[in-house]
C-alpha positions as CSV (number, residue, x, y, z in Angstrom):
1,X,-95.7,85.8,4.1
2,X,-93.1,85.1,1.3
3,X,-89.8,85.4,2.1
4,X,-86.8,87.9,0.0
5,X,-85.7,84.2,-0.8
6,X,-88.3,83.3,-2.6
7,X,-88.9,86.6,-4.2
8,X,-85.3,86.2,-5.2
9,X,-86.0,82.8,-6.9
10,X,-88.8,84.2,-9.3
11,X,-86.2,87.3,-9.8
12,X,-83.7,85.0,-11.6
13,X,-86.7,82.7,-12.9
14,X,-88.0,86.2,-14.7
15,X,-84.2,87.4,-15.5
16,X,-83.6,83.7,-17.4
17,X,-86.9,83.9,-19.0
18,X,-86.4,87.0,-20.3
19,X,-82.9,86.1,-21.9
20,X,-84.4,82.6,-23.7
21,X,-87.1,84.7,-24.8
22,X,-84.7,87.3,-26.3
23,X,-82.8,84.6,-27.5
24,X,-85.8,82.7,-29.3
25,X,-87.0,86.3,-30.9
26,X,-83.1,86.4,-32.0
27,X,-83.3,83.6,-33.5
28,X,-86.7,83.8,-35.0
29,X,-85.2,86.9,-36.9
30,X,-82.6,85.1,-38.5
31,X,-84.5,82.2,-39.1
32,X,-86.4,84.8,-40.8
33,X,-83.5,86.7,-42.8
34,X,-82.7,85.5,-46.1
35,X,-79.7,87.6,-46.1
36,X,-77.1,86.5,-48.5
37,X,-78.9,83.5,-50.1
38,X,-81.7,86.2,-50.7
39,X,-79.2,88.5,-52.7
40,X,-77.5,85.5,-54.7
41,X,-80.9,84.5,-55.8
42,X,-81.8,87.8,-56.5
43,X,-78.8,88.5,-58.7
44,X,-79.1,84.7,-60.4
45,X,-82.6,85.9,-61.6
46,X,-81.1,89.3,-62.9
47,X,-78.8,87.3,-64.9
48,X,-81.1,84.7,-66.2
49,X,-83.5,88.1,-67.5
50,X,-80.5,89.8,-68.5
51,X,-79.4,86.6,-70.5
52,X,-83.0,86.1,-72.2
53,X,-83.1,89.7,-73.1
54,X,-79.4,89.2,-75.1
55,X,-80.4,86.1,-76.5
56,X,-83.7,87.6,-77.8
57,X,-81.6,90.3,-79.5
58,X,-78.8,88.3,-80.9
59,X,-81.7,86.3,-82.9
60,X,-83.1,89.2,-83.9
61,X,-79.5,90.5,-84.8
62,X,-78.9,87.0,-86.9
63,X,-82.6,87.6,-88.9
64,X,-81.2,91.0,-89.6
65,X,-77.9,90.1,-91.0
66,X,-79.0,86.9,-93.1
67,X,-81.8,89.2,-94.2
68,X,-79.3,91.5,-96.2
69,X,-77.2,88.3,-96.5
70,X,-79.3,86.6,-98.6
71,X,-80.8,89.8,-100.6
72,X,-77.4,90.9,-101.2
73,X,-76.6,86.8,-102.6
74,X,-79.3,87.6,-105.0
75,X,-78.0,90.5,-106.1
76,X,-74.4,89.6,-106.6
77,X,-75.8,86.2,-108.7
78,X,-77.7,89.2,-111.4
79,X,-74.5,91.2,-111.2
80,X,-72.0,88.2,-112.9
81,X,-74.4,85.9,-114.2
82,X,-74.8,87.9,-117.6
83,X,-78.2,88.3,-117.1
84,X,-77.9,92.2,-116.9
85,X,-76.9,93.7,-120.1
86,X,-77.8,97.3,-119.7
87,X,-75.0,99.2,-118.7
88,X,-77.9,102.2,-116.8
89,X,-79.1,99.3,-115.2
90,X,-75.5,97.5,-114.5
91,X,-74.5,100.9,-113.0
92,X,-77.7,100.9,-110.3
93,X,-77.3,96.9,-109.6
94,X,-73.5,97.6,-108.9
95,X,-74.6,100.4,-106.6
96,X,-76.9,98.4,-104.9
97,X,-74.7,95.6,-104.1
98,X,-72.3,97.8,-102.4
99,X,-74.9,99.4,-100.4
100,X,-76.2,95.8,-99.4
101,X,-72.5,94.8,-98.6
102,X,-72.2,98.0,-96.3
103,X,-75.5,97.1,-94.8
104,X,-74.1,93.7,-94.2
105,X,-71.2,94.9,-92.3
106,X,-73.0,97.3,-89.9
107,X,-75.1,94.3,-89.4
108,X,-72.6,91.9,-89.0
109,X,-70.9,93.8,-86.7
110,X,-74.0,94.8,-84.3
111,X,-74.4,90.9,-84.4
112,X,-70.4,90.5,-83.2
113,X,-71.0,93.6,-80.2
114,X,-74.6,91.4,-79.3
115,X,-72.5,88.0,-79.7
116,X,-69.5,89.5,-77.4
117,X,-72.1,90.8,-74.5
118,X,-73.7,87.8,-74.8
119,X,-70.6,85.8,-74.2
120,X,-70.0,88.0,-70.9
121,X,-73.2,87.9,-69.6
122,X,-73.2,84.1,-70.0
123,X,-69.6,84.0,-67.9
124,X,-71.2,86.5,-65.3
125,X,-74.2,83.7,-64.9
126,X,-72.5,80.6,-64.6
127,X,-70.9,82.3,-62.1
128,X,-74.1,83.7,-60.4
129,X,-75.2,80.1,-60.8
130,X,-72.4,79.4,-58.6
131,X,-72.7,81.9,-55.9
132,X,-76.3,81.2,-55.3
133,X,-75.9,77.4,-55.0
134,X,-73.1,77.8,-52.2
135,X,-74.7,81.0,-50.6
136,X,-78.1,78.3,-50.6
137,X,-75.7,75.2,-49.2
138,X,-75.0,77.6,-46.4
139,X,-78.4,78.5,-45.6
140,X,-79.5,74.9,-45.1
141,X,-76.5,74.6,-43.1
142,X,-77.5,78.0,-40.9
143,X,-81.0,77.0,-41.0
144,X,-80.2,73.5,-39.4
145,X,-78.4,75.2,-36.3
146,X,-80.8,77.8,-36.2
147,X,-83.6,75.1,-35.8
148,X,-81.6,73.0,-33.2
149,X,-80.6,75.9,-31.4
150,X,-84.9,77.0,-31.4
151,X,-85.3,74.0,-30.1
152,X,-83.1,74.2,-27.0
153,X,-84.3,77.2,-26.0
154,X,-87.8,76.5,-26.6
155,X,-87.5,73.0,-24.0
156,X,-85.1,75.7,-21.7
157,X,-88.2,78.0,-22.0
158,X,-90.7,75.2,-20.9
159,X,-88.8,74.4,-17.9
160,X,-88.2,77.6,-16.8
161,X,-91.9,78.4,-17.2
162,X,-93.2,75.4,-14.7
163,X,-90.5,76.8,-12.4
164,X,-91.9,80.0,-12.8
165,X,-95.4,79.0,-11.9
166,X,-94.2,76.9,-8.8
167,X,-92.1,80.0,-7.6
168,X,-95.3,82.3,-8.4
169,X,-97.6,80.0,-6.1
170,X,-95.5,80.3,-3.1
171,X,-96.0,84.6,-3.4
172,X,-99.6,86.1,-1.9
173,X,-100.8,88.1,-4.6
174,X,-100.3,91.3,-3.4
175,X,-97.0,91.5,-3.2
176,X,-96.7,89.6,-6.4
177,X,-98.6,92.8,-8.0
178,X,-95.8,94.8,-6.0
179,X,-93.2,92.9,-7.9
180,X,-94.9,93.3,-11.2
181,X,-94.9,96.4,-11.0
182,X,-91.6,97.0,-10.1
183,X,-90.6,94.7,-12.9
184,X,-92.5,96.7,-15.5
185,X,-90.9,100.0,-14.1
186,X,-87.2,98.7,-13.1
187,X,-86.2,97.3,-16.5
188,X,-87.0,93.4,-15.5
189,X,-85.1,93.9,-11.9
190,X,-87.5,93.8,-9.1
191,X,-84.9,92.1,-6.8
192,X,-81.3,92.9,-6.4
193,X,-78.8,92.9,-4.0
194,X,-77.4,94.8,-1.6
195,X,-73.5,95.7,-2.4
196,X,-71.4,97.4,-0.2
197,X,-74.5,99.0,1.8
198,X,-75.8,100.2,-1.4
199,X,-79.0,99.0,-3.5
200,X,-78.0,96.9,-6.7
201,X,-80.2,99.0,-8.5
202,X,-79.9,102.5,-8.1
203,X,-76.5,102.5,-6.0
204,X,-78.1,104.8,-3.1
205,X,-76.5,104.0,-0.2
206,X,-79.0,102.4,2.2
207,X,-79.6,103.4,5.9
208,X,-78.7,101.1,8.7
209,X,-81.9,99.6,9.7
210,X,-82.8,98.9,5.7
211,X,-80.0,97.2,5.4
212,X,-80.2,95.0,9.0
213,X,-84.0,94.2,7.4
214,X,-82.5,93.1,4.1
215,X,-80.4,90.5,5.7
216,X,-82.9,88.5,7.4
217,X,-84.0,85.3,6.4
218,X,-87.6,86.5,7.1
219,X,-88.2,90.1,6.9
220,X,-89.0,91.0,2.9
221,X,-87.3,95.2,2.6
222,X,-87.5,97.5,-0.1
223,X,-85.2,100.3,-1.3
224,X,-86.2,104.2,-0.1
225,X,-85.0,105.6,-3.1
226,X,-86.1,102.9,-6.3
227,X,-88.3,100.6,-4.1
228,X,-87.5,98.0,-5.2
229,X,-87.1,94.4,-3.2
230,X,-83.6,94.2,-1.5
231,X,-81.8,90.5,-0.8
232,X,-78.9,90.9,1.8
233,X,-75.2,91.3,0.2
């Protein structure tokens, strides 16, 4: 016949357990959560897109401009070399080149707007850059405690568990299945203690002879009200 005693001992066995293995789940959760380094990364690899897109377009910007650039060159070269001597024709070459030199301006000055953004973005990555490198410095660092913490609780896990199964061997098997039971039902507490002639669990006051029973070192009582296993205040 197992004694409240021993009942008691798999009661804080199971209570222990059940915190480590909280704990590990805990910790397996933010071993799991990227968090922060996540998001850094996430915007450094915004930036980098954001940076390749500009850097497309200020290219394409530059081909634009030298484009007009150049035909405009040309143009001006026809105008005062001499070589034009028609004054109809004059007249359309001079309009030309001052169409080409307002092109050129719109141009140049998309290209100075693309150059400027580019110039921004470029600050707003190097410090990205910078963000994700110490927000990834502090995630080793977590990780590392994380893992040595895992590994404390997993040995305190292991040890509780042989207790466990020593504690378990010295219950007959029915009442274990009682205490099971009650376990599943209670919220973990099978076992608690009387406190000032009142169950632990469900604070009902408990008659006389309950009470008596719960103090002895060999009688195992139970709560009217919650049932559950009482250990003597």
């Amino acid at each position: 016949m197992p004694t409240i005693a021993d009942l008691a001992v798999l009661q804080e066995l199971d209570t222990s357990l059940d915190e480590q293995r909280a704990t590990l789940r805990h910790l397996d959760m933010r071993l799991a959560d990227q968090g922060a380094y996540y998001e850094a990364r996430v915007a450094l690899q915004t930036s980098e897109s954001h940076l390749r897109d500009l850097d497309s377009v200020q290219r394409e910007a530059e081909t634009r401009a030298e484009e007009v650039r150049s035909k405009l060159q040309a143009e001006e070269r026809r105008l005062y070399d001499g070589s034009v001597v028609s004054s109809r024709e004059l007249t359309t070459l001079q309009q030309e080149v001052a169409n080409l030199q307002k092109q050129l301006r719109t141009r140049e000055e998309t290209l100075l707007a693309v150059m400027t953004q580019v110039e921004d973005v470029a600050g707003a990555h190097v410090a990205a850059r910078a963000r994700s490198q110490e927000a990834r410095e502090q995630r080793q660092a977590e990780v590392a405690q994380l893992e040595e913490r895992r590994t404390v609780v997993e040995r305190a896990i292991g040890e509780l568990e042989a207790k466990h199964r020593d504690a378990v061997g010295r219950i007959a098997a029915d009442v274990l299945a009682v205490y099971e039971d009650l376990r599943r039902r209670r919220r973990g507490r099978a076992v608690v203690h009387i406190e000032r002639g009142a169950c632990g669990g469900c604070r009902v006051n408990l008659p006389g002879g309950v009470a008596s029973q719960a103090r002895s070192a060999t009688a195992v009582a139970r709560c009217p009200s919650c049932e559950r296993f009482l250990a003597g205040g």
